[in-house]
N, C-alpha and C positions, 0 to 999 in steps of 0.2 A: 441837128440834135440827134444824138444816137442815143438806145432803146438795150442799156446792158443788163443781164439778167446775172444775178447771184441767187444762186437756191432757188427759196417762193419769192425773192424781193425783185424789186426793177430800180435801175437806177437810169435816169435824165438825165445826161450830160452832155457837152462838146468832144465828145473824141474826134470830130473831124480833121484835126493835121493828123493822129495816130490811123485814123479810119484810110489815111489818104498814103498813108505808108505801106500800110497793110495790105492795100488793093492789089489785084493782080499776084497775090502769091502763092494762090490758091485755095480752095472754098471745103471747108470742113475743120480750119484749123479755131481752136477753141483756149480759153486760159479761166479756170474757176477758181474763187479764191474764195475764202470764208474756213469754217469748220468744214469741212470733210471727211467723209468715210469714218474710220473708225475711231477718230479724234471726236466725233460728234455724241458718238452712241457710248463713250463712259459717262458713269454717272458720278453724280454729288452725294454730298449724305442728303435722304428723303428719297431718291430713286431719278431724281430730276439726270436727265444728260444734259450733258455741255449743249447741246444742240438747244435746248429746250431752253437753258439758262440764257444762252446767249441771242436767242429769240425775244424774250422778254426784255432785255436788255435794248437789244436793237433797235423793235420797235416800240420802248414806253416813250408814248409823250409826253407826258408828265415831267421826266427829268431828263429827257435830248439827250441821250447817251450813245449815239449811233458810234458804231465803233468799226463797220465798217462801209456800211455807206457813204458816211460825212468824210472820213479819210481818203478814200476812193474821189468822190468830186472837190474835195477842198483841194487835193494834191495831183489831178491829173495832168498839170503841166510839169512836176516832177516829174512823175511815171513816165513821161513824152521823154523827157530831156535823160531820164536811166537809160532809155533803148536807144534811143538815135547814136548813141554813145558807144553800141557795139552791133549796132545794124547792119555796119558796109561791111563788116565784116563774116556775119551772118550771113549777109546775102551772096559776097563771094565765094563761100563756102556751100552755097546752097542750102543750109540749113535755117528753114521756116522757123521750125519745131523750137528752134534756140529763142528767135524773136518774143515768142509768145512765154518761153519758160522765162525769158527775164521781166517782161510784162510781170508775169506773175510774181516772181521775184523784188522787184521794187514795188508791188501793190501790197506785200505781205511789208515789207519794208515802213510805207506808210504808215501803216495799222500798227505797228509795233510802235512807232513815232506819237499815234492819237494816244496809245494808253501811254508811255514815260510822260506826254505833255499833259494830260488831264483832257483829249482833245482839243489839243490846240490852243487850252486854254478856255474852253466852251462848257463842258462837260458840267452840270450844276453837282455844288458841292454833294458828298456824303451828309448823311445826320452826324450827332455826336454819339448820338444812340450807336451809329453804326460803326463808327470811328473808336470807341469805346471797347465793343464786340471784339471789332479786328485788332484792336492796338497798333493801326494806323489809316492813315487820312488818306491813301492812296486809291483813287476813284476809280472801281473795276476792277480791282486787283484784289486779290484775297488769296488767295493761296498759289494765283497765277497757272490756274485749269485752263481757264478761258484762252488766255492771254495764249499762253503756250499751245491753242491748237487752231491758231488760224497757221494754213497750211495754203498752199498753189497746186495746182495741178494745168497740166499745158497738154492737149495731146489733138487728134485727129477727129471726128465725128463720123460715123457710120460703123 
């Protein structure tokens, strides 16, 4: 069970066949995926950032709307099967840094997947109230701020 960190959140998973790919290619290399940098820090109307909005979202329990965590472990046998898919090539090239940008690249992929499906199909409806507001029933989606700034970043540590 690996121990993956996005932002302040932790996610529980099996990366162990990706953990076992990974090994030996070197230690610092990293893939963060969520809102980032300066996608985070616009704001809504009220003053709220995406950061902020998509924190509430994330973790209400109330209506399970995880939009990146649940994507993240519902589909890590996806994300497995996007890299292995241009690994050997990667690796004969010598280039780590690629592995991990497409990591990030198929995780942002997922996530883009949870909101067109409503998660998966998971996601508990809108109100009507709310659905009303927006003039449509589309769960998370509202003007597509959110949506449009889950971002990848892949790079070195230290």
């Amino acid at each position: 069970m690996s121990h993956e960190t996005i932002g302040d959140s932790y996610i529980d998973a099996d990366f162990s066949v990706l953990d076992k790919m990974l090994a030996g290619l070197g230690k610092g290399h990293f893939v963060d995926v969520g809102i980032l940098g300066e996608k985070g820090s616009k704001t809504e109307e009220g003053g709220a950032t995406v950061a902020m909005i998509g924190a509430v979202h994330e973790f209400d329990m109330k209506h399970r709307r995880s939009f990146i965590r649940m994507p993240l472990q519902t589909r890590q046998s996806q994300i497995q099967k996007d890299v292995e898919g241009r690994f050997a090539g990667h690796l004969e090239r010598g280039d780590v840094a690629a592995i991990f940008t497409d990591i990030g690249i198929s995780a942002e992929a997922q996530i883009q997947d949870a909101f067109n499906t409503g998660g998966f199909g998971t996601w508990t409806d809108i109100s009507q109230e709310t659905k009303d507001r927006k003039g449509s029933d589309e769960i998370l989606i509202d003007k597509a701020i959110l949506r449009k700034s889950i971002t990848s970043k892949a790079g070195i540590a230290g």
